[in-house]
C-alpha positions as CSV (number, residue, x, y, z in Angstrom):
1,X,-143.5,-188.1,83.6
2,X,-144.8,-185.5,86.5
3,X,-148.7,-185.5,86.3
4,X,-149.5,-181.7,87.1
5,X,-152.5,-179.9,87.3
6,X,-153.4,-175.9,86.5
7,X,-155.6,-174.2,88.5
8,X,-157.3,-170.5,87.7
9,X,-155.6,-168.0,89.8
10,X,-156.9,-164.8,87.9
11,X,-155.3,-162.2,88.5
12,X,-154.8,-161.8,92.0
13,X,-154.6,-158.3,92.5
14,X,-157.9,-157.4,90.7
15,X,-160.3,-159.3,92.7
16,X,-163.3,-158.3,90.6
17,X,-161.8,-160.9,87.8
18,X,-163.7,-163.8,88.5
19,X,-163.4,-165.5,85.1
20,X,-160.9,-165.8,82.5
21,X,-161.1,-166.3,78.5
22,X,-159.6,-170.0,77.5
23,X,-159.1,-169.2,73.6
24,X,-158.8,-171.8,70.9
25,X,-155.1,-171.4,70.4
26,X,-152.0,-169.9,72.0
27,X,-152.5,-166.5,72.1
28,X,-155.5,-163.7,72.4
29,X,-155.3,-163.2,68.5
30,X,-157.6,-167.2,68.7
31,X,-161.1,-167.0,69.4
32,X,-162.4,-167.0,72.6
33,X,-163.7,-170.7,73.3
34,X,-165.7,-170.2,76.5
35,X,-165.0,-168.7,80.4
36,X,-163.5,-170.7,83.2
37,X,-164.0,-169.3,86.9
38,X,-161.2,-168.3,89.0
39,X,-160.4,-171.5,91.2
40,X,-161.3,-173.9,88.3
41,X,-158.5,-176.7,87.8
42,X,-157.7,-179.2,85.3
43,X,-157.4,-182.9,84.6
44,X,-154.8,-182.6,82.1
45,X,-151.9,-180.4,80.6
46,X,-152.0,-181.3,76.9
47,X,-149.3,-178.6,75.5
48,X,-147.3,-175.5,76.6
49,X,-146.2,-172.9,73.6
50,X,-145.2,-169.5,73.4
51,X,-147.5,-166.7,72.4
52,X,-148.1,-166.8,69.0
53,X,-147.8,-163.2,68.9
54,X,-144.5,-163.1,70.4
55,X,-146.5,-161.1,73.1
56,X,-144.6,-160.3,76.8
57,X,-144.3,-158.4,79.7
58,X,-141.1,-157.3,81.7
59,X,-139.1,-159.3,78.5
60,X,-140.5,-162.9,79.3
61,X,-142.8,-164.0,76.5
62,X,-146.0,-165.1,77.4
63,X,-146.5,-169.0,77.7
64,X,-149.7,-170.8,76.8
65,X,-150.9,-173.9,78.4
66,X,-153.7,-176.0,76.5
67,X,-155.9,-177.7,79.3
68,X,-158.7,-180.2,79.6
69,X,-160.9,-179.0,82.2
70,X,-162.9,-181.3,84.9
71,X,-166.1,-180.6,82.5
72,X,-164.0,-182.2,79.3
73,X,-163.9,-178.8,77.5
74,X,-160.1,-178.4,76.3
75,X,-158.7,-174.9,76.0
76,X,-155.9,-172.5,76.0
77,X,-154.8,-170.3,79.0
78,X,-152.3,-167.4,79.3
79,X,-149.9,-168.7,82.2
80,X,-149.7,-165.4,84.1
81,X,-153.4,-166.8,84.8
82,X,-152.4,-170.1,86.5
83,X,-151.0,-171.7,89.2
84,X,-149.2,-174.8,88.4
85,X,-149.4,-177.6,91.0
């Protein structure tokens, strides 16, 4: 297996986006669990679904990656939000 890690992009092109929801599930119908900064990365990639929404953009459905942060809170974050490393 390939260990990867996420990191918190944001959203590049909106600078003022300095932190980003991590919800409790795949998808922005969960709760939201807490904030991560932009630049934040993870220890571990625990799961990768789909929106549970079926939610997209330019026809590619939105991916979810549950994550355990370096402070052991675990999470999931929209992958348009990420940079996998």
């Amino acid at each position: 297996m390939v260990e990867c890690i996420a990191i918190i992009r944001g959203i590049p092109h909106i600078p003022s986006v300095t932190e980003v929801n991590v919800r409790t599930g795949p998808g922005t119908a969960y709760a939201l669990a807490f904030l991560m900064p932009v630049g934040a990365d993870t220890v571990n990639i625990l799961d990768i679904k789909p929106d549970a929404e079926g939610k997209a953009k330019d026809g590619k459905i939105y991916q979810w990656f549950q994550l355990t942060f370096r402070n052991s809170t675990v999470g999931w974050v929209r992958d348009d939000l990420l940079d996998i490393m």
